[in-house]
Each structure stands twice: as C-alpha cells, then as structure tokens.
C-alpha positions as CSV (number, residue, x, y, z in Angstrom):
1,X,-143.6,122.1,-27.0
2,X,-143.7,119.0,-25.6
3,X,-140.5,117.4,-23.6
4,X,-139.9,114.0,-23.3
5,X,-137.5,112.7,-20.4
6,X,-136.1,108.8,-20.5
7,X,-134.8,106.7,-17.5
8,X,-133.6,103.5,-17.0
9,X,-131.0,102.2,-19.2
10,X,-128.0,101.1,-17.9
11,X,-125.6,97.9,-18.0
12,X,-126.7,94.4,-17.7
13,X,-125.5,91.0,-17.5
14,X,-127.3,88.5,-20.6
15,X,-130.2,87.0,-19.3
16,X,-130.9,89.7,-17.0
17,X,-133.9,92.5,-17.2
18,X,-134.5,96.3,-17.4
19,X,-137.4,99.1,-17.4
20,X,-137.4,102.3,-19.6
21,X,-140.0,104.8,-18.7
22,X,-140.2,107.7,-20.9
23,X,-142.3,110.6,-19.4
24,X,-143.7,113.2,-21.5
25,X,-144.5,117.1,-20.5
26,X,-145.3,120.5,-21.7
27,X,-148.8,121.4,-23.2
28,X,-150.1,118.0,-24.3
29,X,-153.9,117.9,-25.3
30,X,-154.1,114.2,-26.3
31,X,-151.2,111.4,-27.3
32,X,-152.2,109.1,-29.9
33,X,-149.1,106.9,-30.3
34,X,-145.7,106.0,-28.2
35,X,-143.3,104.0,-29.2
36,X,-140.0,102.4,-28.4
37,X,-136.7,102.6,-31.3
38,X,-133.2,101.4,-30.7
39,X,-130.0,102.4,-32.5
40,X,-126.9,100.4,-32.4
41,X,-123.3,101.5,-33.6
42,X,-122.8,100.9,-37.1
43,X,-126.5,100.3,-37.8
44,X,-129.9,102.1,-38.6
45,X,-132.5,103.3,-35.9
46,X,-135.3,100.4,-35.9
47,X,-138.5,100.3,-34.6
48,X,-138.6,98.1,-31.3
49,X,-142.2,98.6,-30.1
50,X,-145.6,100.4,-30.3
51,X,-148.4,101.1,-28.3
52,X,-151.9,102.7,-29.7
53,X,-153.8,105.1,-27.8
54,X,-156.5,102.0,-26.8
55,X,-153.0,99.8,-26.2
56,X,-153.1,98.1,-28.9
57,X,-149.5,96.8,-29.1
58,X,-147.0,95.7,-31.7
59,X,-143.0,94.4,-31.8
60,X,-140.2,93.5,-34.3
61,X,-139.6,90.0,-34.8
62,X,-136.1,90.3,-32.6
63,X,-138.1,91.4,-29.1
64,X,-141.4,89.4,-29.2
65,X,-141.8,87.5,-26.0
66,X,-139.0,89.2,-24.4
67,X,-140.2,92.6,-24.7
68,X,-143.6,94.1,-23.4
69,X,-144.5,98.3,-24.3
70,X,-147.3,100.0,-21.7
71,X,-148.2,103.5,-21.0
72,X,-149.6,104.8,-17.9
73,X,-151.9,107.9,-20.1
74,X,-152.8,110.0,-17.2
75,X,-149.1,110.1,-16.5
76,X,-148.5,110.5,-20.4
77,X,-145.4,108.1,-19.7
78,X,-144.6,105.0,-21.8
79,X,-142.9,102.0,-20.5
80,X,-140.5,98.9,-22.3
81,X,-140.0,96.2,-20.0
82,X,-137.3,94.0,-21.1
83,X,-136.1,90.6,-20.6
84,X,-134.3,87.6,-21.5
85,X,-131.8,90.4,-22.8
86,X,-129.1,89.3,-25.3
87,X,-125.9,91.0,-26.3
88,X,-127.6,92.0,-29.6
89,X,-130.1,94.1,-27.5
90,X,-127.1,96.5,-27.1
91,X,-128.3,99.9,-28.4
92,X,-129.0,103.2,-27.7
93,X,-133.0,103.6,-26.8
94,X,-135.3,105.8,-28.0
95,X,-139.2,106.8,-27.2
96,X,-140.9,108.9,-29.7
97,X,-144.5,110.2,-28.9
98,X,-147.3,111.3,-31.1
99,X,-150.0,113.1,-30.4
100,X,-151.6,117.3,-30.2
101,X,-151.3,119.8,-28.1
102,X,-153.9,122.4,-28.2
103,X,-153.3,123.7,-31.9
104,X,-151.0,121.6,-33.5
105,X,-150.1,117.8,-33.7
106,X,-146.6,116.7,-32.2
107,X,-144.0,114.9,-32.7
108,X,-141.3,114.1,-30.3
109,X,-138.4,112.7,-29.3
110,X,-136.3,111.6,-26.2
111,X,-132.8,112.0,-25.9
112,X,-132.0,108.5,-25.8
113,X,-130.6,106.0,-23.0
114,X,-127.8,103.5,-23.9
115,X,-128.9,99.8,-22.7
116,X,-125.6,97.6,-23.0
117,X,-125.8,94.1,-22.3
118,X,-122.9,92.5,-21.9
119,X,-120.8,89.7,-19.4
C-alpha cells in the first residue's frame, strides 16, 4: 500500500506564490507518473499538471507559465511551484501517483490541501 502525504497549501494574497510537495511511502518498487489535480466548490476535479518518469512535463491552459511540476525520485516526492496566483486558483489540491510496487501497479491518492487565494 502506498501512502501519500501533501503539505503546503495555505492562504495567499493574489499575486503571491506557494509550494506543494506531496511525499509518497510504503512499498514502492518504481513510480511512473505524478501529477497535480485541483477541485474547486461547485466544479469538477481537473488536471493541473504532469510529470513523466524522465520529467517530461505537461499543464492546462489555466497554469502554464505560472505553474512548474518536479519530482525529487529518490525522495519519491512530487513538487507544484506556484505563482502569479489568481483568485481562480482557489481549490482544493490534489497529487495522485502512478507506479508498482513489488507485485502490483498502484494508484494513489493524497488527501488534498486547500490553496485559497484571496485579498
């Protein structure tokens, strides 16, 4: 079982920045993909960033230039820096991981940390 444990989120003023790190555990063999989703009231869970296993790296439309997604692989921990933060950056964040353990392939999910940006 792998366990994934987010920091980082927190309230900020428009303009202004924040880090996420999301750390995974537990019996982890390889992780192929991590990525960053965000869920805001009233509205679906959307993919925010990506990041391959070679760090290859994708965004929505809504984050690129702002936003930059790294992972740190022999600390199986994925980052999201964020800047230039708007109000409509207001969400709870997620990290989900892919990858195996020794047996089976996983996929997990952090328990979320609310970013709020707001004056």
């Amino acid at each position: 079982q792998v366990q994934l444990v987010e920091s980082g989120g927190g309230l900020v003023q428009p303009g202004g920045s924040l880090r996420l790190s999301c750390a995974a555990s537990g019996t982890i063999l390889s992780i192929n993909v991590m990525d960053w989703y965000r869920q805001a009231p009233g509205k679906e869970r959307e993919l925010v960033a990506h990041i391959t296993s070679t760090g290859n790296s994708d965004y929505a439309d809504s984050v690129k230039g702002r936003f930059t997604i790294s992972r740190d692989n022999a600390k199986n921990t994925v980052y999201l820096q964020m800047n230039s933060l708007k109000p409509e950056d207001t969400a709870v964040y997620y990290c989900n991981v892919r990858g195996r353990n020794y047996n089976f392939p996983f996929d997990s999910w952090g328990q979320g940390t609310q970013v709020t940006v707001s004056s």
